[in-house]
C-alpha positions in Angstrom: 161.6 125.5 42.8 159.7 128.7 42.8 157.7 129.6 45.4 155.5 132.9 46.4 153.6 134.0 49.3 151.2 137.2 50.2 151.1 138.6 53.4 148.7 141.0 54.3 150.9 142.7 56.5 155.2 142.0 57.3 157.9 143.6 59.3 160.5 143.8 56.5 164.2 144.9 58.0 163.3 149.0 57.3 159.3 148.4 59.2 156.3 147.5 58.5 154.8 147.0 54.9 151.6 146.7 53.6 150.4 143.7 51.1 153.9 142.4 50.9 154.2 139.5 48.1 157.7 137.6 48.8 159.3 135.4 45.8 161.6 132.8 46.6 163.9 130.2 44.7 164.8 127.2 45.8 164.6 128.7 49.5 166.3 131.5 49.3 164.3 135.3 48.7 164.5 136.4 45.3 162.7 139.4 45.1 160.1 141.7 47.7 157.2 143.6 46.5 155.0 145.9 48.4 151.9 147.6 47.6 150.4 144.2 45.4 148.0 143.0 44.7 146.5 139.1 45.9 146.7 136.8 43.3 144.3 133.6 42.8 145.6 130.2 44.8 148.5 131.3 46.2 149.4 131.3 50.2 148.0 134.1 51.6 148.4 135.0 55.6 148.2 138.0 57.4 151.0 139.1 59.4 154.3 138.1 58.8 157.8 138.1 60.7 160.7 136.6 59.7 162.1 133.3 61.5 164.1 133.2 65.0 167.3 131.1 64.6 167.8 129.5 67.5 171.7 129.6 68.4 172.4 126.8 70.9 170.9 123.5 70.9 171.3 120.3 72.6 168.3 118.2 70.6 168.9 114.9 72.7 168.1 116.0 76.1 164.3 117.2 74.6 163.7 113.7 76.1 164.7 114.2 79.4 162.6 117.1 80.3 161.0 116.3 83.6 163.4 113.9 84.4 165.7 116.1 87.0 162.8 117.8 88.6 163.3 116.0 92.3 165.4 117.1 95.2 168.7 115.7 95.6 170.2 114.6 99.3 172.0 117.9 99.0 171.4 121.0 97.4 170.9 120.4 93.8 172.4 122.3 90.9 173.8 122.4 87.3 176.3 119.9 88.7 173.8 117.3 90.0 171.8 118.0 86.8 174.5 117.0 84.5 174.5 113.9 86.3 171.3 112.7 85.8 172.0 113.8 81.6 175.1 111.5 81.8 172.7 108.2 82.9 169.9 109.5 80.6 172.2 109.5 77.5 173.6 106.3 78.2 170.3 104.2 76.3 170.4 106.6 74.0 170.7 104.6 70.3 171.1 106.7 67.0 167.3 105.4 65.6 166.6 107.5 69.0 168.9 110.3 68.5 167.0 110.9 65.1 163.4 110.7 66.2 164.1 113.1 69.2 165.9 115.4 67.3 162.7 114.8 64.6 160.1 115.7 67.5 162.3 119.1 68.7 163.0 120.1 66.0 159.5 120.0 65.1 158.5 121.9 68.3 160.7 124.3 67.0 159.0 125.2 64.1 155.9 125.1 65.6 156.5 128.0 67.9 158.6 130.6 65.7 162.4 129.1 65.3 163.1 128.6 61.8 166.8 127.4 62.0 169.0 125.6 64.9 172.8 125.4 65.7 172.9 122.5 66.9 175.6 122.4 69.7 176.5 118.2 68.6 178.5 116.2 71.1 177.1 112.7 71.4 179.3 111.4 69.2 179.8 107.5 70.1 178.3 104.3 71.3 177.4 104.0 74.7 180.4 102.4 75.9 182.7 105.4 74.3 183.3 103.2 71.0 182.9 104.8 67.8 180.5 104.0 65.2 181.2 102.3 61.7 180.4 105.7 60.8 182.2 108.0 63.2 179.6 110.7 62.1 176.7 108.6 62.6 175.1 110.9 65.1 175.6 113.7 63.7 174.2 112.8 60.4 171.4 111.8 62.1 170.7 115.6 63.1 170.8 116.7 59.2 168.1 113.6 58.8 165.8 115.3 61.0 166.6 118.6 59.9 165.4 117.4 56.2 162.9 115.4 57.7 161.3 118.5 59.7 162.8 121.2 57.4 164.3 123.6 59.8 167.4 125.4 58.8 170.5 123.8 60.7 174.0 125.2 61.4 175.8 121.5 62.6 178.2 122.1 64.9 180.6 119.7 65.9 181.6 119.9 69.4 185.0 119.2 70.5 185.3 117.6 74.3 188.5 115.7 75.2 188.8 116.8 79.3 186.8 116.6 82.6 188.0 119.8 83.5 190.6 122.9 83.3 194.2 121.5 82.9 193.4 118.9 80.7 192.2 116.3 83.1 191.0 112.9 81.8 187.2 112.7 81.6 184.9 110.8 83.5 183.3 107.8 82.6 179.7 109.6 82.0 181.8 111.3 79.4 182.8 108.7 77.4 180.5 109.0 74.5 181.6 112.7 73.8 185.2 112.1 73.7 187.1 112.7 70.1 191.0 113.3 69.2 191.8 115.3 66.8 192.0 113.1 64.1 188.2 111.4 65.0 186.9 115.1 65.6 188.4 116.1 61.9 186.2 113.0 60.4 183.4 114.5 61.8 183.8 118.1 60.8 184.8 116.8 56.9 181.6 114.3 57.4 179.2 117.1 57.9 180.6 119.6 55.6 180.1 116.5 52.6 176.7 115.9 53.7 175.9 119.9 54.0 177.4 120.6 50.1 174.6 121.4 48.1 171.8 122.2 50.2 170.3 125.5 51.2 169.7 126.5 55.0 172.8 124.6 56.4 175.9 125.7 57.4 179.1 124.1 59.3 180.9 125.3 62.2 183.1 124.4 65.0 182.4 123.9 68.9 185.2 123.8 71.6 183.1 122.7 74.4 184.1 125.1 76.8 187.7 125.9 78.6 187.0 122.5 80.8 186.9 120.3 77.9 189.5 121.7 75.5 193.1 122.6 76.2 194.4 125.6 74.6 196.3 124.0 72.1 193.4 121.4 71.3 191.7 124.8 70.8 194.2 126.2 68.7 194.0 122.8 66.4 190.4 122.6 66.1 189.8 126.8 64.8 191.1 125.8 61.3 188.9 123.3 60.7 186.0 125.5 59.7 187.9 128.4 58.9 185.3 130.5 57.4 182.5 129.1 59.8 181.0 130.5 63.3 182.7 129.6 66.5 180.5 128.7 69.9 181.8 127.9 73.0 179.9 127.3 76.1 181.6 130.0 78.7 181.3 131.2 82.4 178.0 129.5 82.9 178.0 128.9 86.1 179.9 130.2 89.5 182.1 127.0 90.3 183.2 127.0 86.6 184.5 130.8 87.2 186.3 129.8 89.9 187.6 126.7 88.5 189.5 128.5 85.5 190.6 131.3 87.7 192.3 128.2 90.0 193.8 127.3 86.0 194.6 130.3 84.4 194.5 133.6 86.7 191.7 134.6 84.8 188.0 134.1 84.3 187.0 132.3 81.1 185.6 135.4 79.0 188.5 137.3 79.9 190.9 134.8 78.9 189.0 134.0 75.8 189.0 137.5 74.7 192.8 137.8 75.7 193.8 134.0 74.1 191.6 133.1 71.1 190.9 135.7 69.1 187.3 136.3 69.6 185.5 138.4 67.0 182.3 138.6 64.7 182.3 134.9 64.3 182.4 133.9 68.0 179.5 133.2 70.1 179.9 132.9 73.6 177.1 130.3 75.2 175.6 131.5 78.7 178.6 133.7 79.5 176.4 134.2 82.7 179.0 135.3 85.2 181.1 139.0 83.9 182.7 141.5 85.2 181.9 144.8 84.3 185.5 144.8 82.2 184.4 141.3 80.5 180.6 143.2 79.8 182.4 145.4 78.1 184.9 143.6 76.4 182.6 140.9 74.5 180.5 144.0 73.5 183.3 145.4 72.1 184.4 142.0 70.2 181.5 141.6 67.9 180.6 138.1 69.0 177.6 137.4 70.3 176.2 136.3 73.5 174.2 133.2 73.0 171.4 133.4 75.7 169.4 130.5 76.8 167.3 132.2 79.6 164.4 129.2 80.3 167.3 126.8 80.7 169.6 129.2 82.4 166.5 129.4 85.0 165.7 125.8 85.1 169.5 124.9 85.7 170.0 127.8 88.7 173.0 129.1 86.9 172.0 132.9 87.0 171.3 135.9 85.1 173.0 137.8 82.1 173.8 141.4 82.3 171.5 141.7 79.7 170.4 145.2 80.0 174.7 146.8 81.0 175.3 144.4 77.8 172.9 146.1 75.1 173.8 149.3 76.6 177.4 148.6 75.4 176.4 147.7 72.0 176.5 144.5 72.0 174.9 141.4 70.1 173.6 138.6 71.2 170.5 135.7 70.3 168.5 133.2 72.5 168.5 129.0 72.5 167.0 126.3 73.5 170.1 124.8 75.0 168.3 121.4 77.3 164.8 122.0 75.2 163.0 121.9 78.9 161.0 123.7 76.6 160.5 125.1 73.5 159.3 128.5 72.6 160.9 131.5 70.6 158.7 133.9 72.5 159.4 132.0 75.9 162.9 132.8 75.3 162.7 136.3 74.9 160.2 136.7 77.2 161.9 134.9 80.4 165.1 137.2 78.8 163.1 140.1 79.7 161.5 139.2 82.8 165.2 138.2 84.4 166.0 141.3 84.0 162.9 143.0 85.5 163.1 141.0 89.1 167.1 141.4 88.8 167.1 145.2 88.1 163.1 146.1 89.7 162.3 147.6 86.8 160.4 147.1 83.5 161.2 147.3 79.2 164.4 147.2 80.2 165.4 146.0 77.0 164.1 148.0 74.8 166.3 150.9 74.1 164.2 154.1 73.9 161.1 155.8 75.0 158.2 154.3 73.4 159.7 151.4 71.3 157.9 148.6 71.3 159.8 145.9 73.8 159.0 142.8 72.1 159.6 144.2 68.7 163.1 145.3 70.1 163.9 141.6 71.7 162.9 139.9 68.5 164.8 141.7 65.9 167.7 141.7 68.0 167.7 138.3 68.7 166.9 137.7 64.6 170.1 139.7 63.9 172.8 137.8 66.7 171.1 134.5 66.0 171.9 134.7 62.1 174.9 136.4 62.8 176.0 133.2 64.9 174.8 130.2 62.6 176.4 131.8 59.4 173.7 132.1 57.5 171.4 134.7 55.9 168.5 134.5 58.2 166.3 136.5 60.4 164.8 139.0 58.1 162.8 139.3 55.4 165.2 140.5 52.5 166.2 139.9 49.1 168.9 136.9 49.2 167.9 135.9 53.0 166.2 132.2 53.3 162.5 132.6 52.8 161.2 131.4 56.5 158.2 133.2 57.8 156.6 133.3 60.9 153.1 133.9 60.5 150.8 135.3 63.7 147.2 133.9 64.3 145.8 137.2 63.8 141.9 135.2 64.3 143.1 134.4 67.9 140.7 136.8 70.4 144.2 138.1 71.9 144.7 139.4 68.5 141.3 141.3 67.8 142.2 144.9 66.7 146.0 144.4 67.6 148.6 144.7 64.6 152.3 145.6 64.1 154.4 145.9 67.1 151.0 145.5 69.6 150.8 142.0 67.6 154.3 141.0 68.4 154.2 142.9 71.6 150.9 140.4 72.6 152.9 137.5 71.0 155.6 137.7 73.0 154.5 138.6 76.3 151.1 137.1 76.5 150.2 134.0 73.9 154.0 132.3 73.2 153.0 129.5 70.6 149.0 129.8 70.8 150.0 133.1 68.4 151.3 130.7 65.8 149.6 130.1 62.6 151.4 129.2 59.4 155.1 128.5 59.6 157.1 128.6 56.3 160.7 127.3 56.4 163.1 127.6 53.2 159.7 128.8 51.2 157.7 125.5 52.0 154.8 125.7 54.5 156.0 123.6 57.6 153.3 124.0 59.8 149.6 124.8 59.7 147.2 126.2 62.0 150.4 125.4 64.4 150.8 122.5 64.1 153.9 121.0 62.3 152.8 119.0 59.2 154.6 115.4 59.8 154.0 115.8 63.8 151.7 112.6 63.6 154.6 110.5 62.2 157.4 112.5 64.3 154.5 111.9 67.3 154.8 108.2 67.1 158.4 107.6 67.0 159.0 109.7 69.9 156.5 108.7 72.0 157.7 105.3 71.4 161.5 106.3 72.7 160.0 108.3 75.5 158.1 105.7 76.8 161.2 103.1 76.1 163.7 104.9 77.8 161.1 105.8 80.6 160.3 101.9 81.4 164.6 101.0 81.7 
């Protein structure tokens, strides 16, 4: 299908363009022209940006926002977090699974991400037994990535251990447990379903060090031999300590001694580095997959952000929990950590007078493509056709354009800048609001308000 759309203004990969009219085929961006001129009945808006991927997601636990917000008898953490996720996800049925991975996905699109890699291990029945279908719940991810039509890089996750050493897992673990051979259905399962169909790609996810041995780890890599790579990595202090107890070394140093980390890797959190380990990943290629409003709700810490891009290296923001969802949230509490941690302010842009919103958002376009394995994340010839489009009629917005208009939607209006939304070349969402959210509505609410009442 052939698609076009005029925009009155766009940031294309080499700056902003005037009257910019972008062809598409069947998704994907055919051909660019600048300079034209409107034609009669086709989509006009006017200002255009290209999509944020979003690099880590885990779309079940958008239900469970709120849910972990009391004190605990002692002092709470990520580790009394996870276990509130481990009762949560135990009512969880895949007719659920769908409709809140419908309703984030949804959210998604409504406030600038165009594309997910969804970090996928819920894998089985409550009671640890595997489905019919052993890729049941994965599956139902693509179904609400068609049914929403956000881009989607599936990736499997492998989990087999509660912790470094290959210890057996706990029983709130049960339903993310695979071997080999299971894990392998799943991978081959999603690669069938993905054959074909634009804006999808297939990767692999080794938990973290905790949950895969290095053999397992070694096993898994050559299932999705040409595909991107995450692993969740030094997110928190305890979990430092923990592999240095196992190994002598801290987890991004032994992953970048051990596994071979390069351009397709990306390293989730990776909180906690050394100077040495700053470096290092920089030096790698892989990117740093940042997920700063969940990395603040969960107390884990704050990236080096700022040492980080000074070393050259790449990274991209996610939604990890979905607390919340908000492409400009993201990059906005990435900025803001650094400015209480370092008392100072733009700290991520790079040079004097560059626009600091501009400079998070194409950088974070660039290492979120990078790490789903996709062409994404800009407006060019043979990238998929998804286009953010800024409410330019919003009072924010009067007299503001180019990099003061993304500058204004990133640090002051988040969502409310949102106008039109057009993923793979089809309009998703008008006036900012996704355009099956009544449906999507329903079917959540309905789970929310099941799993609220047990």
């Amino acid at each position: 299908m052939k698609t076009t759309l005029f925009l009155d203004r766009a940031l294309l990969p080499d700056g902003w363009a005037e009257a910019v009219r972008i062809h598409a085929e069947d998704g994907t961006i055919t051909a660019i022209e600048t300079g034209a001129e409107p034609a009669t009945g086709e989509n006009r808006e006017a200002l255009g940006l290209a999509g944020v991927p979003n690099l880590h997601s885990h779309a079940f636990q958008r239900a469970m926002a709120g849910l972990a917000e009391r004190r605990g008898p002692a002092r709470d953490s990520f580790w009394t977090w996870r276990e509130v996720m481990y009762r949560f996800l135990e009512r969880l049925t895949p007719d659920d699974v769908e409709a809140i991975a419908a309703y984030a996905y949804a959210e998604m699109l409504e406030s600038g991400f165009t594309a997910v890699a969804e970090f996928h291990y819920l894998h089985h029945g409550p009671d640890g037994t595997p489905y019919d279908n052993v890729a049941e719940l994965a599956l139902r991810h693509l179904a609400a990535a068609e049914e929403t039509g956000i881009g989607i890089t599936l990736l499997p996750v492998f989990y087999a251990h509660a912790t470094f050493g290959g210890a057996a897992p706990t029983p709130g673990q049960r339903r993310f447990i695979n071997d080999a051979d299971s894990f392998s259905a799943i991978v081959e399962a999603g690669r069938a379903a993905n054959a074909g169909k634009t804006g999808r790609s297939l990767g692999v996810a080794p938990h973290s060090l905790r949950a895969a041995t290095p053999e397992e780890l070694a096993a898994i890599l050559p299932l999705a031999p040409d595909g991107p790579v995450h692993i969740h990595a030094a997110e928190q202090v305890k979990e430092v300590e923990d592999c240095l107890e196992w190994s002598g070394q801290r987890p991004v140093e032994w992953l970048l001694e051990h596994a071979g980390v390069d351009e397709r890797w990306c390293l989730i959190h990776a909180t906690h580095l050394t100077e040495a380990e700053t470096a290092g990943l920089a030096a790698s290629g892989a990117v740093a997959g940042l997920c700063p409003i969940t990395e603040a709700n969960l107390g884990d810490g704050i990236f080096p952000a700022s040492a980080y891009l000074e070393a050259g290296g790449r990274f991209g923001v996610g939604t990890d929990s979905n607390i919340a969802i908000g492409a400009a949230e993201e990059l906005r509490q990435l900025e803001y950590a650094q400015r209480l941690s370092l008392r100072g302010r733009n700290l991520l842009s790079r040079q004097e007078g560059e626009s600091t919103g501009r400079a998070l958002l194409q950088g974070a376009q660039a290492g979120s493509a990078q790490a789903l394995g996709q062409r994404l994340g800009a407006l060019a010839v043979g990238a998929r056709c998804d286009v953010v489009c800024l409410e330019m009629l919003h009072p924010d917005m009067a007299g503001r354009e180019g990099d003061l208009a993304v500058d204004t939607w990133v640090f002051a209006l988040g969502r409310a800048a949102i106008g039109s939304v057009y993923a793979g070349g089809q309009r998703v969402v008008e006036m900012g609001r996704h355009t099956a959210r009544s449906a999507i509505d329903i079917r959540y609410r309905n789970v929310v308000r099941r799993l609220t009442a047990a």
